[in-house]
C-alpha positions as a printed NumPy array, in Angstrom:
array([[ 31.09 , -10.668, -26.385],
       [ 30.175, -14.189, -27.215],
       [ 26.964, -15.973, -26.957],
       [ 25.241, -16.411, -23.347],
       [ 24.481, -19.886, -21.873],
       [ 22.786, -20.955, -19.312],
       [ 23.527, -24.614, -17.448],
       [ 21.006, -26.918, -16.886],
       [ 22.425, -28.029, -13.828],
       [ 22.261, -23.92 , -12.754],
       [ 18.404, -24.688, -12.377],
       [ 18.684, -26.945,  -9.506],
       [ 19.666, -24.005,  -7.242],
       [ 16.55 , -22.631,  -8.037],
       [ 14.594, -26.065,  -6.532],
       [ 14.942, -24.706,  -2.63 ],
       [ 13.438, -21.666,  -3.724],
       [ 10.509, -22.847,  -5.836],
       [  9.793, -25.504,  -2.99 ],
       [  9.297, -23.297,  -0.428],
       [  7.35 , -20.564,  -2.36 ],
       [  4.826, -23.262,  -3.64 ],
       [  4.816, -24.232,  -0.212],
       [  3.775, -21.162,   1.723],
       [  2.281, -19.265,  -1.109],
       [  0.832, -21.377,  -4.281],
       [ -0.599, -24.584,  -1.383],
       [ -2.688, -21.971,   0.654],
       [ -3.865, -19.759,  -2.091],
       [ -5.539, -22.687,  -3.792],
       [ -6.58 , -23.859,  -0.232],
       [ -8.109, -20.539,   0.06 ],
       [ -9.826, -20.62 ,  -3.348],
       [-11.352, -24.6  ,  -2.459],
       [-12.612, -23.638,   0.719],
       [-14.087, -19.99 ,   0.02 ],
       [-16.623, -22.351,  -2.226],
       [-17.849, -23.853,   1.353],
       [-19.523, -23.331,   4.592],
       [-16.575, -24.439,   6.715],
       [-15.686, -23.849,  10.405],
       [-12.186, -25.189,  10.227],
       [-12.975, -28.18 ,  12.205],
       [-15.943, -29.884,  11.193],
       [-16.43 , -31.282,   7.795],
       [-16.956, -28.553,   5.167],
       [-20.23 , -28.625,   3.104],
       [-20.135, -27.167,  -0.456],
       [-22.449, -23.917,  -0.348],
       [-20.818, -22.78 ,  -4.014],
       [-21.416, -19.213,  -4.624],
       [-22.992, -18.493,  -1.695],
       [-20.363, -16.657,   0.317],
       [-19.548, -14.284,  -2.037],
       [-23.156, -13.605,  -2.975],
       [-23.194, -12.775,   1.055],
       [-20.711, -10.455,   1.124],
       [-22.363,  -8.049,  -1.169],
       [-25.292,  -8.415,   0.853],
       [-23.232,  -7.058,   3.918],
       [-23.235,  -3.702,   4.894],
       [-20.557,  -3.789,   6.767],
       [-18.115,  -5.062,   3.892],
       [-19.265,  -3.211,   1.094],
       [-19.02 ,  -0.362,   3.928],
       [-15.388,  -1.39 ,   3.808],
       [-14.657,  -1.658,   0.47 ],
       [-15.275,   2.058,  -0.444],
       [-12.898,   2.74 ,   2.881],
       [-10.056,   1.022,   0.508],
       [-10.836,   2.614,  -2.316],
       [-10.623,   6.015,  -0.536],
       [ -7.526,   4.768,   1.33 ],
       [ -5.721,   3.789,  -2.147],
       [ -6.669,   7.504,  -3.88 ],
       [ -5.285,   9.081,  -0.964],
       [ -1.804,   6.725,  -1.023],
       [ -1.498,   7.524,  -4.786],
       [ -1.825,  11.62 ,  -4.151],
       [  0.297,  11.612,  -1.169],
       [  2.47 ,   8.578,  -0.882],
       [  3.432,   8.847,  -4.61 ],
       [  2.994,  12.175,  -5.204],
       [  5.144,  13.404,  -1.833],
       [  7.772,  10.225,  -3.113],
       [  7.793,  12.387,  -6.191],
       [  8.334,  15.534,  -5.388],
       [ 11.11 ,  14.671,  -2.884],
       [ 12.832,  12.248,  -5.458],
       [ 12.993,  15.088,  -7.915],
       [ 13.984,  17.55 ,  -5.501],
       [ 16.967,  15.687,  -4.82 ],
       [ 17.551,  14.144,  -8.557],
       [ 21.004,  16.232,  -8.695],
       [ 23.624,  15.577,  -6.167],
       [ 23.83 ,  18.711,  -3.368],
       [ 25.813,  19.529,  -0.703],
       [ 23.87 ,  17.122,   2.232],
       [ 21.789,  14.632,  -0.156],
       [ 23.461,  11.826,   1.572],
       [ 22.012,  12.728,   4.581],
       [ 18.407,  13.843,   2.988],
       [ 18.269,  10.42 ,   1.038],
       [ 19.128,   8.501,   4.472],
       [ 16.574,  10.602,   6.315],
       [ 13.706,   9.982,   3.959],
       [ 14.025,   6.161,   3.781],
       [ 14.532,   5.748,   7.191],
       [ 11.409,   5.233,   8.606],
       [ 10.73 ,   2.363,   6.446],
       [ 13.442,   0.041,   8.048],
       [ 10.946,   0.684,  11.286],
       [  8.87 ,  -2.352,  11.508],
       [  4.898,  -1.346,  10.74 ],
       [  3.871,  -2.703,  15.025],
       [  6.84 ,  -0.206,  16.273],
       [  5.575,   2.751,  14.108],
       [  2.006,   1.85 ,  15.353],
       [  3.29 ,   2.394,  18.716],
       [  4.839,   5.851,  18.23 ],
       [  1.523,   7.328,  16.324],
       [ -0.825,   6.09 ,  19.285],
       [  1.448,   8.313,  21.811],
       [  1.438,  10.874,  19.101],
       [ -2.473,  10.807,  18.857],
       [ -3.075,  10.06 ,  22.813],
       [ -5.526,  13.053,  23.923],
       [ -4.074,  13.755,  27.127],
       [  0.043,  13.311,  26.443],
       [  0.528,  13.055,  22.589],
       [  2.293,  15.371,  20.597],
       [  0.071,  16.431,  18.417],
       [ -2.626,  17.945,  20.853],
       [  0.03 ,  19.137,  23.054],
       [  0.955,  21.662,  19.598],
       [ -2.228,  21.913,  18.974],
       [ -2.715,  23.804,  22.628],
       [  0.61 ,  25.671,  22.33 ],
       [ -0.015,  27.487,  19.453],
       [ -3.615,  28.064,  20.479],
       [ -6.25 ,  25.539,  18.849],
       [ -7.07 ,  23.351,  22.05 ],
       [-10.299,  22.948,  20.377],
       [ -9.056,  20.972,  17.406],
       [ -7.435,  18.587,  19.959],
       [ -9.554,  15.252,  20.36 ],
       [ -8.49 ,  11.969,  20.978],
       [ -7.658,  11.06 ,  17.187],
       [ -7.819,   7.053,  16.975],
       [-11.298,   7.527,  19.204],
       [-13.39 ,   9.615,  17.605],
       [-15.25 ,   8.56 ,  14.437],
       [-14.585,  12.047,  11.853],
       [-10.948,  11.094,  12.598],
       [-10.151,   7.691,  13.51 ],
       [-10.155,   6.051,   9.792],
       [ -7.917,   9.327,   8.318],
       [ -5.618,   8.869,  11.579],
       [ -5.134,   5.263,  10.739],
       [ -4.297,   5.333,   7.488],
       [ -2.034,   8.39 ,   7.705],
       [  0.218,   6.07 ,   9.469],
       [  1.214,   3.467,   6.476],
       [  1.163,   6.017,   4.209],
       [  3.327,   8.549,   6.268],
       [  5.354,   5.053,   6.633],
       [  6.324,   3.642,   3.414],
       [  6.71 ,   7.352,   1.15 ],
       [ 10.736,   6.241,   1.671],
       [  9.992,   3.166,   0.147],
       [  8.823,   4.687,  -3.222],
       [ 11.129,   7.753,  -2.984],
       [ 14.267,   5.355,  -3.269],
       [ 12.594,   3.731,  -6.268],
       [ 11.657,   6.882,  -8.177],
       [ 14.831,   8.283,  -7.072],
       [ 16.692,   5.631,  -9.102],
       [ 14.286,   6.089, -11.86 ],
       [ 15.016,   9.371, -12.455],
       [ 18.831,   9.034, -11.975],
       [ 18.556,   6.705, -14.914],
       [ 17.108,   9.679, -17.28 ],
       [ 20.418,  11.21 , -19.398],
       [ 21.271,  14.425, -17.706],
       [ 22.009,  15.572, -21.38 ],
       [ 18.339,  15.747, -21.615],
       [ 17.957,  18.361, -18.897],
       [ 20.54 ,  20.335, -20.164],
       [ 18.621,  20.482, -23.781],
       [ 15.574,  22.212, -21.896],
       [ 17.74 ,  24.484, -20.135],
       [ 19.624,  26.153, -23.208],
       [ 15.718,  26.455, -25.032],
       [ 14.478,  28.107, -22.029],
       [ 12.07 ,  25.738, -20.338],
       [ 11.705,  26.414, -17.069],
       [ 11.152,  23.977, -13.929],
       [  7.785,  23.041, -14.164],
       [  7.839,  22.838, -17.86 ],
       [ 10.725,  20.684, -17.064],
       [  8.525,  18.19 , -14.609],
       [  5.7  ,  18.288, -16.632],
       [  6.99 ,  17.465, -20.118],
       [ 10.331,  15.507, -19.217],
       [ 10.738,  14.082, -16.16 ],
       [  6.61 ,  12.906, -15.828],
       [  6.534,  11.161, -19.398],
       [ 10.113,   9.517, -19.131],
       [  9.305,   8.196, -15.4  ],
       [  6.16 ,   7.247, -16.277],
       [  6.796,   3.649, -16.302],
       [  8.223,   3.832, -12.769],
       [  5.685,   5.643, -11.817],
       [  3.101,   3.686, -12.552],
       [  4.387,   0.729, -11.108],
       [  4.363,   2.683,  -7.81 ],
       [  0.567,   3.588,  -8.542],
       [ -0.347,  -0.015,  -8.831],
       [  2.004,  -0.867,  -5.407],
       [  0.391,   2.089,  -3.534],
       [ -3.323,   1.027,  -4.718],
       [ -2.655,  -2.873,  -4.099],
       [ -0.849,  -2.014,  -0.754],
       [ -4.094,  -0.025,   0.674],
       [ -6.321,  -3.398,  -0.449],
       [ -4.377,  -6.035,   1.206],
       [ -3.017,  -3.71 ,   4.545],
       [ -4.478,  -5.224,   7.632],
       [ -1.744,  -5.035,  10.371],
       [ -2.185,  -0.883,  10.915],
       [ -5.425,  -1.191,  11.584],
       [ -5.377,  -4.129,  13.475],
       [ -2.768,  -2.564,  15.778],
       [ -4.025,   0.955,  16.124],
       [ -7.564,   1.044,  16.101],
       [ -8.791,  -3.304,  15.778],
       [-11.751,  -1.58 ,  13.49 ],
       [-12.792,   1.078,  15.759],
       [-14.288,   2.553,  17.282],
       [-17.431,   0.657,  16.649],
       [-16.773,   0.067,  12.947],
       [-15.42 ,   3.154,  11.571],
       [-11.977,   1.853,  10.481],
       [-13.101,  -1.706,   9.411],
       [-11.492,  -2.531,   6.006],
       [-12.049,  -5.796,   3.853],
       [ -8.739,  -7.31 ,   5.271],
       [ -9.751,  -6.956,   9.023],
       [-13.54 ,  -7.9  ,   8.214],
       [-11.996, -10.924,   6.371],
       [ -9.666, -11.855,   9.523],
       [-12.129, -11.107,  12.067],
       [-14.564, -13.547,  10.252],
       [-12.059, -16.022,   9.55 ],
       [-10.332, -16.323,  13.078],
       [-12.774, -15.088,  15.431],
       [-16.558, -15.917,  14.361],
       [-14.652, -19.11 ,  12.818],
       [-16.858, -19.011,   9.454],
       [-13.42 , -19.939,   7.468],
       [-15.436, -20.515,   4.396],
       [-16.944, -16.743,   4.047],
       [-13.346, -15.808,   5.549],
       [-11.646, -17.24 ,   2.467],
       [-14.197, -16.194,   0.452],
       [-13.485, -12.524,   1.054],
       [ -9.767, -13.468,   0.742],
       [ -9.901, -14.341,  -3.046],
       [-12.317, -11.343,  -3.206],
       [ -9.553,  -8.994,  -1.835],
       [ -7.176, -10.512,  -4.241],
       [ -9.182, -10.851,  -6.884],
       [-10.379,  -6.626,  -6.657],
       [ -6.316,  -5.8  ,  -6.505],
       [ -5.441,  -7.778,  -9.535],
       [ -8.409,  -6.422, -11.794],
       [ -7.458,  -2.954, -10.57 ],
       [ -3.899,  -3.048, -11.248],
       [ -4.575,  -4.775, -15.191],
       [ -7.22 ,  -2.057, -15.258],
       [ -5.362,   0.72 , -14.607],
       [ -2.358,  -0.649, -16.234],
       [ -4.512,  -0.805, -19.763],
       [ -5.93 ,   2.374, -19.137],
       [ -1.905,   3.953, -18.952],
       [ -0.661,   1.87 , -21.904],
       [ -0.859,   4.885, -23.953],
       [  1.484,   6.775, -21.553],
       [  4.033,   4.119, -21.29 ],
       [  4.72 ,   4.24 , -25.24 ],
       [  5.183,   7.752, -24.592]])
């Protein structure tokens, strides 16, 4: 087939590119990591506090509050998001009569931006008019109707149902093509020795996916870390601060208090607590990828 080459002068398309992602990406990450070292108000002169903003966040309530909201946000994305992406994607891992249409179906609300979906849900949860109380009182249970983004027991599982509910197309088309790329011939080998379905899940379809699946693990957990704009939309960390996550604690700081040093601060923190997660639970699955 002959040896590949690549052109130096090939590279040069790839300045444009590079320009603008050190631009709006590598310039303000390493502004954020400068400035999260100093008491700063974004107009006055900043004065070097060093580790003194994130000593301050674990001294606040409110953020460590926040951070175990995340971390029961990203358990509940990995059991439902991935695990309903899963299910569906296997379901649908042989071609039937009206896949087409299934396959189309299940991805389509993620072409919905996340503001328009926000906008459906809070008719949907509205007390008086949405959609869910209103089947709630047909069929009987009037008394489990409540005004869903209001109340405190509900508001935080309410929000985050939404991105979750949102993006399970997302990781259905890419565990879909995962599993199209395991050799039918494979399948057909546990049929003729008997196995039955969930044998066949379990010991073939889980090991040889596993490396797809785990990078939807790691986009599901980093996803719930760094998601600000449900919340902000639906709820703005209501009521009081029931639904207040590190991302909206960090913006609300930030842009509204104008302490852009502690803002940035709990920037790199959010950042930082995604990438140790991900190489964390990516070393704790090596073992499973060799598989």
């Amino acid at each position: 087939m002959g040896e590949l080459k690549l052109r130096k002068s090939v590279l040069l398309f790839l300045v444009p590119g590079l320009l603008i992602y050190c631009l709006f990406f590598i310039v303000p990450f390493l502004q954020t990591a400068y400035y999260s070292f100093f008491n700063w108000d974004g107009i006055n002169k900043p004065v070097y506090s060093g580790l003194n903003n994130y000593m301050s966040m674990f001294k606040d309530p409110l953020f460590v509050g926040g951070i175990w909201k995340i971390a029961v946000w990203a358990l509940l994305a990995v059991l439902i998001k991935v695990g309903a992406a899963l299910v569906l994607a296997n379901a649908l891992r042989d071609k039937i009569k009206g896949s087409a249409f299934f396959r189309s179906s299940y991805f389509m609300p993620v072409v919905i931006s996340s503001s328009a979906m926000c906008l459906i849900f809070m008719l949907m949860y509205d007390k008086d008019v949405g959609i869910i109380n209103q089947a709630l009182r047909a069929v009987g249970l009037q008394e489990l109707a409540c005004g869903w983004l209001s109340e405190d027991k509900t508001a935080f599982y309410a929000t985050i149902a939404v991105p979750i509910w949102h993006t399970i197309g997302l990781f259905f088309i890419i565990l879909l093509a995962g599993l199209q790329d395991i050799s039918g011939e494979i399948y057909d080998s546990a049929v003729i020795d008997g196995a039955g379905a969930w044998v066949t899940f379990t010991r073939i379809t889980i090991p040889l996916l596993w490396g797809v699946l785990q990078i939807c693990i790691i986009l599901a957990i980093t996803g719930a870390f760094k998601n600000f704009d449900y919340i902000f939309i639906l709820t703005g960390g209501g009521p009081g601060t029931t639904t207040e996550v590190p991302a909206t604690i960090m913006y609300k700081t930030a842009f509204v208090t104008l302490k852009y040093g502690y803002g940035m601060a709990m920037a790199m923190f959010i950042f930082l607590l995604s990438l140790v997660v991900s190489l964390l639970f990516k070393q704790l699955t090596k073992t499973r990828v060799e598989f």
